[in-house]
N, C-alpha and C positions, 0 to 999 in steps of 0.2 A: 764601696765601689762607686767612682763616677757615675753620674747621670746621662744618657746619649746624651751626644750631641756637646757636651763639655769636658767629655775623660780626655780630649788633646789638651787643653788647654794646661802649661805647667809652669806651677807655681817654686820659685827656688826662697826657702825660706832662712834669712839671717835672724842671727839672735846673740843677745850675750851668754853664756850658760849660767850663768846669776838668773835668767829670765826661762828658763827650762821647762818649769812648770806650766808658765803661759804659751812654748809652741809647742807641749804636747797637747793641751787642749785645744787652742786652735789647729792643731794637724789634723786632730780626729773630725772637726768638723770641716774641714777644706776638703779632705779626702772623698767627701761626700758627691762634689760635682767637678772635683780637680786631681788632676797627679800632681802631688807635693814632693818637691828633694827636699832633705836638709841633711846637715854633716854625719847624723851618726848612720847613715846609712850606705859610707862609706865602707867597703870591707877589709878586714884584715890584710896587712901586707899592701895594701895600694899606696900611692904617692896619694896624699890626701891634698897638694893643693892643684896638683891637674886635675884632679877628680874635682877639686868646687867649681876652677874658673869653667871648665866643660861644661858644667849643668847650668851654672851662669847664663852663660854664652848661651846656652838651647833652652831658657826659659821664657816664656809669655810674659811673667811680672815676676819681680823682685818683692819680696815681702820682707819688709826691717820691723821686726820687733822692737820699738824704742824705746830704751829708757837710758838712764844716765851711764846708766852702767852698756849701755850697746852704743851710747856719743863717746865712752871713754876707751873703747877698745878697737884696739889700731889694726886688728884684724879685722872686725863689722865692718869700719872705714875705707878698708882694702877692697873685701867682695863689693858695698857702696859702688866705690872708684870704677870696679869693673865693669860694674852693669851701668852705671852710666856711660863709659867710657863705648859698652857695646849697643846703645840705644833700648835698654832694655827696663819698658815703664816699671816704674817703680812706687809703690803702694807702702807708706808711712802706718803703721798700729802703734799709735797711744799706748804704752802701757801704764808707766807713770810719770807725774809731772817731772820736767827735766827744759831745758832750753831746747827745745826741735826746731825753732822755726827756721833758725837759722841754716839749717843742713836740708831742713823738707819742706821749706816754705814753698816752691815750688811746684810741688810733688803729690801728687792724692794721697790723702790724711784720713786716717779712719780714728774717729772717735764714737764714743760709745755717748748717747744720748749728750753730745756736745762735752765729755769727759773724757780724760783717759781712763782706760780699762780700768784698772786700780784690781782687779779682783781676775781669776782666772776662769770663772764661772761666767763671764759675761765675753767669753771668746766667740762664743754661737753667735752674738751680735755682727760681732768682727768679722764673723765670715758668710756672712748674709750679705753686709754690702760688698764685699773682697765677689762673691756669686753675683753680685748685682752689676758690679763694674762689668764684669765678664760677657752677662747677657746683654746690656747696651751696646757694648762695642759689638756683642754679633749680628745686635741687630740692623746699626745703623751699620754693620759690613764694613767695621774697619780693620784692614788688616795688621800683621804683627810690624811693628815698626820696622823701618829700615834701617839696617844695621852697617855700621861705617866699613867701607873698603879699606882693608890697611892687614899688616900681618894678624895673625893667629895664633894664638898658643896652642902648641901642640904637647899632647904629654910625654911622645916618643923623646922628643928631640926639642933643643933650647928653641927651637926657632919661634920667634916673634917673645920671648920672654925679657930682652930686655926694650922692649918697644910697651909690652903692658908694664912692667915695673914704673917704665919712666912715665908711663899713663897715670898708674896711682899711686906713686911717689908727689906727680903734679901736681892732682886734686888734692890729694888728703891736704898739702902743706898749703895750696891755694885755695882752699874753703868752699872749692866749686862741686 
């Protein structure tokens, strides 16, 4: 269970599932001071990709598990697209060495003693500074970013769907 005063604060978590092992260990320890979403707790019979962009859309931070195998799947690249696309900070984890700079050079990096994870036991690190980001920004009182005017994906209805398609259609192929 969250800790007062950070159980708002929600975390949407991407990952490859090659990489599984590493955000069930880090869930267990994010859950500690944060609400974590990630895909499998999607329920049976739902559209499962209104169900991501939604929690997307209504998360505090985007958490990308990176590894070669989360640069090489066109879905991690998609959610990516979106949560940039909706101003929604986004938090880079090391898992193993791969090219990131280019995709999170930008972006807050969590490395583990200046390394990547490499190991699924050293996730409590990763989510000590993932807690730490959390508490700076509340204390210097900043709020959740502002999020771009423009349509909405709705799950009911196509409306705003092909406005994000062409959003991460954009990015993915533009490197941005």
């Amino acid at each position: 269970m969250p800790a007062p005063g950070l159980s708002q604060r929600k975390i949407f978590c991407s990952y490859s599932h090659e990489d599984r092992k590493y955000l069930d260990e880090l869930v267990k320890h994010l859950r500690q001071h944060s609400d974590v979403w990630y895909d499998h707790q999607i329920k049976r019979g739902e559209e499962w990709r209104p169900e991501i962009y939604r929690n997307i859309e209504s998360a505090d931070v985007f958490v990308a598990l990176v590894s070669g195998d989360f640069l090489d799947s066109e879905w991690c690249m998609r959610e990516l697209a979106h949560a940039r696309s909706h101003g929604i900070h986004v938090i880079a984890v090391i898992l193993r060495g791969c090219h990131w700079v280019a995709e999170f050079g930008d972006h807050q990096v969590v490395l583990v003693k200046d390394k990547p994870l490499r190991d699924p036991k050293r996730c409590f690190d990763a989510s000590q500074q993932i807690k730490e980001y959390f508490e700076v920004k509340t204390r210097l009182g900043l709020p959740r970013p502002q999020r771009p005017s423009g349509p909405k994906f709705h799950a009911k209805s196509n409306a705003g769907l092909t406005e994000v398609s062409r959003l991460m259609s954009s990015s993915v192929t533009s490197g941005t």
